[in-house]
SEMI-704947 format. One record per residue (C-alpha): residue number from 0; residue in one letter; x, y, z. Coordinates in nm, 2 decimals, padded with zeros to 4 digits. Example, Ala and Ser with C-alpha at 12.3 -4.5 7.8 and 13.67 -1.06 7.14 Angstrom:
! SEMI-704947
[0; a; [01.23; -00.45; 00.78]]
[1; s; [01.37; -00.11; 00.71]]
! end
This chain:
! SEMI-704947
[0; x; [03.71; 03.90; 06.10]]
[1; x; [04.02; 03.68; 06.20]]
[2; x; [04.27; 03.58; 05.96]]
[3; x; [04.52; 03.29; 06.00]]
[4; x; [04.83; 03.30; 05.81]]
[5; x; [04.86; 02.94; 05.82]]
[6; x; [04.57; 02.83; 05.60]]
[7; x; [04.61; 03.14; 05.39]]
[8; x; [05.03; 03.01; 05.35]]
[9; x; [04.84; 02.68; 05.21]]
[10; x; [04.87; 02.84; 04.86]]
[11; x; [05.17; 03.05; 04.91]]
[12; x; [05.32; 02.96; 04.52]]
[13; x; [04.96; 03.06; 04.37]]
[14; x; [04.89; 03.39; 04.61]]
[15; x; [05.24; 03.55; 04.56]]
[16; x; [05.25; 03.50; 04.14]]
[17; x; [05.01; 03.79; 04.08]]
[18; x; [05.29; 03.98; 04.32]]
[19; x; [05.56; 03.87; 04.12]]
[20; x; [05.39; 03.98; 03.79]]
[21; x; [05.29; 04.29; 03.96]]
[22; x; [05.64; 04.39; 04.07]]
[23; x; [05.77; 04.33; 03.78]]
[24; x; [05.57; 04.59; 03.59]]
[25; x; [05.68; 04.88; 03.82]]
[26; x; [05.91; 05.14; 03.61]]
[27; x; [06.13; 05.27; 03.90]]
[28; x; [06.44; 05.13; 03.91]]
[29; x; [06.61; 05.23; 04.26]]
[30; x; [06.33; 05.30; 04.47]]
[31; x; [06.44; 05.36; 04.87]]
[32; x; [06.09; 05.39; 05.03]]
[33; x; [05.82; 05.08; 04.97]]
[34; x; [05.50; 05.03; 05.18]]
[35; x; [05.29; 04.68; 05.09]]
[36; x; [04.98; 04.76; 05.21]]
[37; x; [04.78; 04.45; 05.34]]
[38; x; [05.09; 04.26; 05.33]]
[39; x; [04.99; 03.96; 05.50]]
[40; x; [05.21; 03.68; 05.58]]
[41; x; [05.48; 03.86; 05.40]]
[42; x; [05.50; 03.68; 05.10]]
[43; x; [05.44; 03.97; 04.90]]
[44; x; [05.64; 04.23; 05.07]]
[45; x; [05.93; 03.96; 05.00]]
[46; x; [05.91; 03.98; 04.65]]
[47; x; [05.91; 04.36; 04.65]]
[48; x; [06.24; 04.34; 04.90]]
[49; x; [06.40; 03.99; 04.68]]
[50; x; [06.30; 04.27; 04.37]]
[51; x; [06.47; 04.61; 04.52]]
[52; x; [06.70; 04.46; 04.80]]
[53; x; [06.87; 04.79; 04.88]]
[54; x; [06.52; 04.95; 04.96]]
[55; x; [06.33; 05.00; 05.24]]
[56; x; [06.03; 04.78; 05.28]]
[57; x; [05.74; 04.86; 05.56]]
[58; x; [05.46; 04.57; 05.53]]
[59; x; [05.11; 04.72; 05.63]]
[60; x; [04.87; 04.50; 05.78]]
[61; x; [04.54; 04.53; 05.99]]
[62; x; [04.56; 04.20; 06.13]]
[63; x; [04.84; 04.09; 06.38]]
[64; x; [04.81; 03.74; 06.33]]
[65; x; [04.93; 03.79; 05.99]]
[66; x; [05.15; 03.99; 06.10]]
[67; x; [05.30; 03.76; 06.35]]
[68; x; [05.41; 03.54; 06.04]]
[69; x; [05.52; 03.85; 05.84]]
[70; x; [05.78; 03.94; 06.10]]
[71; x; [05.89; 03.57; 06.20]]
[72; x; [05.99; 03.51; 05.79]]
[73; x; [06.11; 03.84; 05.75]]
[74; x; [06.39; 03.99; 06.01]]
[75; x; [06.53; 04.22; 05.73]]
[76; x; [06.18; 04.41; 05.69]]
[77; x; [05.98; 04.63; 05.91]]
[78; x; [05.60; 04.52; 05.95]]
[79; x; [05.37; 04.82; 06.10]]
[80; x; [05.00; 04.71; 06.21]]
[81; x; [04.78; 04.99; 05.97]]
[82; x; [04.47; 04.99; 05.87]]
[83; x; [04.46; 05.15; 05.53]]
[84; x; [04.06; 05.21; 05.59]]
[85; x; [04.14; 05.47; 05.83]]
[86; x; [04.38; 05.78; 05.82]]
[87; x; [04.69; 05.67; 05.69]]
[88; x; [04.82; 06.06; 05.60]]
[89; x; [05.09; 06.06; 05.87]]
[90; x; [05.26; 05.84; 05.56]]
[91; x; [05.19; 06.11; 05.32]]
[92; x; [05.44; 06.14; 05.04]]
[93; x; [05.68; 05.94; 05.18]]
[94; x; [05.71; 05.65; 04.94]]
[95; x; [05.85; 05.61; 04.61]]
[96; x; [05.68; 05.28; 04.55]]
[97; x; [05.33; 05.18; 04.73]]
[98; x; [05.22; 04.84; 04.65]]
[99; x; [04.90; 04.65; 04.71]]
[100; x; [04.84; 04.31; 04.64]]
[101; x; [04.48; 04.16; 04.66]]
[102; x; [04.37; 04.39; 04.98]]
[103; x; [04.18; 04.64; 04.87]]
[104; x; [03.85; 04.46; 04.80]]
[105; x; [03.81; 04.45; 05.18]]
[106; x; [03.79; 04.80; 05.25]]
[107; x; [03.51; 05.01; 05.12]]
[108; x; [03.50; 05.40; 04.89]]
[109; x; [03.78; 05.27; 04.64]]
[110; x; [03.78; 05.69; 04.50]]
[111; x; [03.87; 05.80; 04.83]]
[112; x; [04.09; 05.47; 04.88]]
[113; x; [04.28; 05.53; 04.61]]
[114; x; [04.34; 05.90; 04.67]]
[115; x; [04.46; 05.79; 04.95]]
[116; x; [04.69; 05.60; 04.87]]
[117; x; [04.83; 05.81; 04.63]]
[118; x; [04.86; 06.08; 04.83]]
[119; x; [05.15; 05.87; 05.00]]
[120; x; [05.39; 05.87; 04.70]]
[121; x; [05.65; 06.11; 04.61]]
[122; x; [05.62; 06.28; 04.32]]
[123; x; [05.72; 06.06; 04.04]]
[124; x; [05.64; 05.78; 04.25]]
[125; x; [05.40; 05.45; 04.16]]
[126; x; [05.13; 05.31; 04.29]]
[127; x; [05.07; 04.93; 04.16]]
[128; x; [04.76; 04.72; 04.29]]
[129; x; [04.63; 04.39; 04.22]]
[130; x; [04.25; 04.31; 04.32]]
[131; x; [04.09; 03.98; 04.23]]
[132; x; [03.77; 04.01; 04.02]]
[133; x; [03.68; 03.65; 03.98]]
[134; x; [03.29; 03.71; 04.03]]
[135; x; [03.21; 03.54; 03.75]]
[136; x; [03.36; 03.25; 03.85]]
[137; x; [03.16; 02.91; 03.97]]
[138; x; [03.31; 02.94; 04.32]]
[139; x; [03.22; 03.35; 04.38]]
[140; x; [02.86; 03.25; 04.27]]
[141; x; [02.83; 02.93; 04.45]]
[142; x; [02.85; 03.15; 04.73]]
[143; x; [02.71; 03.45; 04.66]]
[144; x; [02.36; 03.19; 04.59]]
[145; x; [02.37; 03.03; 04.92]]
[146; x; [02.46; 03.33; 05.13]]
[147; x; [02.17; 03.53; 04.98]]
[148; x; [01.93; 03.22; 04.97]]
[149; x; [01.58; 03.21; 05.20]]
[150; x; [01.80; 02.89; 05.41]]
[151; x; [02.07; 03.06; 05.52]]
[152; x; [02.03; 03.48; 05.45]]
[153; x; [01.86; 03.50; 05.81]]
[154; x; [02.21; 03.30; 05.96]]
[155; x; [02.44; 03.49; 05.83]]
[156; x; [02.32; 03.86; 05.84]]
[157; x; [02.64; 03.95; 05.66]]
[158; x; [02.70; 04.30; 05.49]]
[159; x; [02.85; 04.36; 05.18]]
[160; x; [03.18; 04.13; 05.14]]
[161; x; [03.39; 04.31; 04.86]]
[162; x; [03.41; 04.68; 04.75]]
[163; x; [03.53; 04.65; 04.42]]
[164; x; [03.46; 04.82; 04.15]]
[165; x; [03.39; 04.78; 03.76]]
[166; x; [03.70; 04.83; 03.57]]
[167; x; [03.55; 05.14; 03.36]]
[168; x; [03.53; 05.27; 03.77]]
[169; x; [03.87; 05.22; 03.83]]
[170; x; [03.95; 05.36; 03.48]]
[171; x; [03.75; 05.71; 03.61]]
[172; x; [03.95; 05.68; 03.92]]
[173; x; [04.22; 05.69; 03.85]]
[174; x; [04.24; 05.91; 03.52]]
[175; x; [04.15; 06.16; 03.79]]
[176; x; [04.48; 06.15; 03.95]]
[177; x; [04.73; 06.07; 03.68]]
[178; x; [04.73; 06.09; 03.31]]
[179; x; [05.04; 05.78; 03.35]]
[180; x; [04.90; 05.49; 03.36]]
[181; x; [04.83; 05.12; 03.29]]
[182; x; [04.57; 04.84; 03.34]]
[183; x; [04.53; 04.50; 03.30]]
[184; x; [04.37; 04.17; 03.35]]
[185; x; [04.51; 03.81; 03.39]]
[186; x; [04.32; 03.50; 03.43]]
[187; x; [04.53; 03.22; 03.62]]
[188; x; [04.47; 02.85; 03.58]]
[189; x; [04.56; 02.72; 03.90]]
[190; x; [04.59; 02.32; 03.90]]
[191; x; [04.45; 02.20; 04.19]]
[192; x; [04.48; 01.81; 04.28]]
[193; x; [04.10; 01.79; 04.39]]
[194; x; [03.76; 01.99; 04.45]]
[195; x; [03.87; 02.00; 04.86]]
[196; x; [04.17; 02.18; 04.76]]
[197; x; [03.94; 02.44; 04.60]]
[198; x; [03.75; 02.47; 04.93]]
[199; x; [04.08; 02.54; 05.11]]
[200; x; [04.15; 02.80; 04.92]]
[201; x; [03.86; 02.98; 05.01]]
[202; x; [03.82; 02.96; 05.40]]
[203; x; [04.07; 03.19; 05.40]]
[204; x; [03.96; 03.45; 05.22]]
[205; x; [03.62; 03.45; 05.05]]
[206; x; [03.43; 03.16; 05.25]]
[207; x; [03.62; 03.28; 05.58]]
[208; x; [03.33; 03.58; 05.69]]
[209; x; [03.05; 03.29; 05.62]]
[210; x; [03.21; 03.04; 05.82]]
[211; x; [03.28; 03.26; 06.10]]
[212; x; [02.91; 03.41; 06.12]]
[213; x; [02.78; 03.10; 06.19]]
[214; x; [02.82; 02.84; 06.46]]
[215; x; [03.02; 02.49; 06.43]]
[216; x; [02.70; 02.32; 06.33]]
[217; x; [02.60; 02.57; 06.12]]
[218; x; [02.93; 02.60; 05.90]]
[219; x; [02.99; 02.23; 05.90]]
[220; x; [02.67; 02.22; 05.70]]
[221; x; [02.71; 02.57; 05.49]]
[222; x; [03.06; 02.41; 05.40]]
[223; x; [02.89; 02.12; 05.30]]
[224; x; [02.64; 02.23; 05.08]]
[225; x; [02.91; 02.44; 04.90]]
[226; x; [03.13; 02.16; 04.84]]
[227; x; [02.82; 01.96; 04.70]]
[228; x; [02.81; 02.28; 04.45]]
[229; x; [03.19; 02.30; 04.40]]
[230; x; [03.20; 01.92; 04.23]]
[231; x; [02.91; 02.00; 04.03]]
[232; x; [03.04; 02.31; 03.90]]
[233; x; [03.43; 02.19; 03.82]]
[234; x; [03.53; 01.93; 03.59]]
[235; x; [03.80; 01.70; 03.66]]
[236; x; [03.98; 01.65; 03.40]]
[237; x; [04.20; 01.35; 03.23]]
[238; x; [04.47; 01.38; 03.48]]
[239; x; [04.27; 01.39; 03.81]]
[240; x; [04.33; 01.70; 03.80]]
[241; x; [04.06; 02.04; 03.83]]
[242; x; [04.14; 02.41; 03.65]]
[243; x; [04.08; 02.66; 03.92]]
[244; x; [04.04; 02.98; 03.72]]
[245; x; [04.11; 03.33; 03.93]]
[246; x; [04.09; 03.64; 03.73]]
[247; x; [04.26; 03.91; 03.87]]
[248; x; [04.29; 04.29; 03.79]]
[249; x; [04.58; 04.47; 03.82]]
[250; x; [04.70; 04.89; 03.76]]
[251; x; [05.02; 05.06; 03.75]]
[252; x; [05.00; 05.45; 03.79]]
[253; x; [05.26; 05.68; 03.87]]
[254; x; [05.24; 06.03; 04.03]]
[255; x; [05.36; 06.29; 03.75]]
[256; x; [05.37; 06.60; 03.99]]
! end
């Protein structure tokens, strides 16, 4: 799957809060070694560098598009093409701080994931992740119902999307490696001027593998009928104006030994 850093940039303000909030909940004060993994465009790898500016920062990316933009908005940072799917244990417990902000849901196994990752930490070192879990929301299930309908299953042939897990997983998880821990869940009220903006949100992250797996005709129309969902399913309200809720899960756990 390709991923341009220009329509994901579209919401830059919105995508790089849940960083910001994220960062700001990690205990280490001085940290010299930071890896983003799935940094993207760099927005979030900024707001760990903006956050520790004395540190070393190495964004992680699978995708060189992304990170095309991540080095071009970033000279002071290093950007490494990784994909954290694979064997990242050349890295291995080299970081004080390794951050991930709403990546892992595309890579599959979250217990061996997150072992992983941990595994790349210093002792006394922190992971801290943020993974969206909006799949109760009207646009996850919008299409979720279309993908898996008679009309359009045959079309897409698409595997399973997203790997999370249940929160009670991730509590297993990760009790397993570290009794120090936290977790929590914010729900953000994006504003969003109109239901297009809602769709532009998405074909560059959830809607993008649908769109992709069909042809121009195909995805004009798959587009289409999602759209005719996506005004059903949001209220404008007084101002014009639609609430785009995005839940998003987040966990801070350090490495005690």
């Amino acid at each position: 799957m390709g991923w341009d850093n220009g329509q994901y940039l579209k919401f830059k303000a919105q995508r790089t809060r849940p960083a910001i909030d994220l960062a700001a909940r990690i205990p280490i004060e001085n940290p010299t070694d930071i890896i983003d993994v799935g940094c993207g465009p760099g927005n979030s790898s900024r707001v760990l560098k903006d956050r520790y500016p004395n540190a070393h920062v190495l964004g992680a990316d699978s995708s060189g598009n992304m990170l095309d933009r991540a080095r071009e908005d970033n000279p002071d940072m290093e950007f490494v093409l990784l994909d954290a799917g694979g064997d990242i244990s050349g890295y291995n417990s080299r970081f004080d701080v390794v951050f991930s902000n709403a990546c892992l849901q595309w890579i599959p196994d979250h217990k061996k994931l997150l072992a992983r990752l941990f595994a790349l930490l210093k002792p006394g070192g922190t992971l801290a992740v943020q993974i969206p879990m909006n799949f109760d929301e009207p646009i996850h299930k919008i299409l979720t119902e279309l993908a898996e309908s008679a009309e359009w299953r045959e079309k897409l042939g698409i595997p399973r999307l997203f790997y999370t897990l249940t929160q009670e997983e991730y509590f297993d998880v990760i009790s397993g490696l570290t009794d120090d821990f936290e977790m929590w869940q914010t729900t953000y009220c994006h504003r969003m001027p109109d239901h297009e903006a809602i769709a532009e949100w998405y074909r560059s992250t959830g809607m993008r593998p649908y769109l992709e797996a069909l042809n121009e005709r195909d995805a004009a129309e798959f587009e289409s009928r999602v759209m005719e969902r996506v005004r059903r399913e949001y209220a404008v309200r007084k101002n014009g104006e639609i609430i785009f809720r995005f839940p998003r899960f987040f966990f801070v756990a350090n490495k005690t030994k």
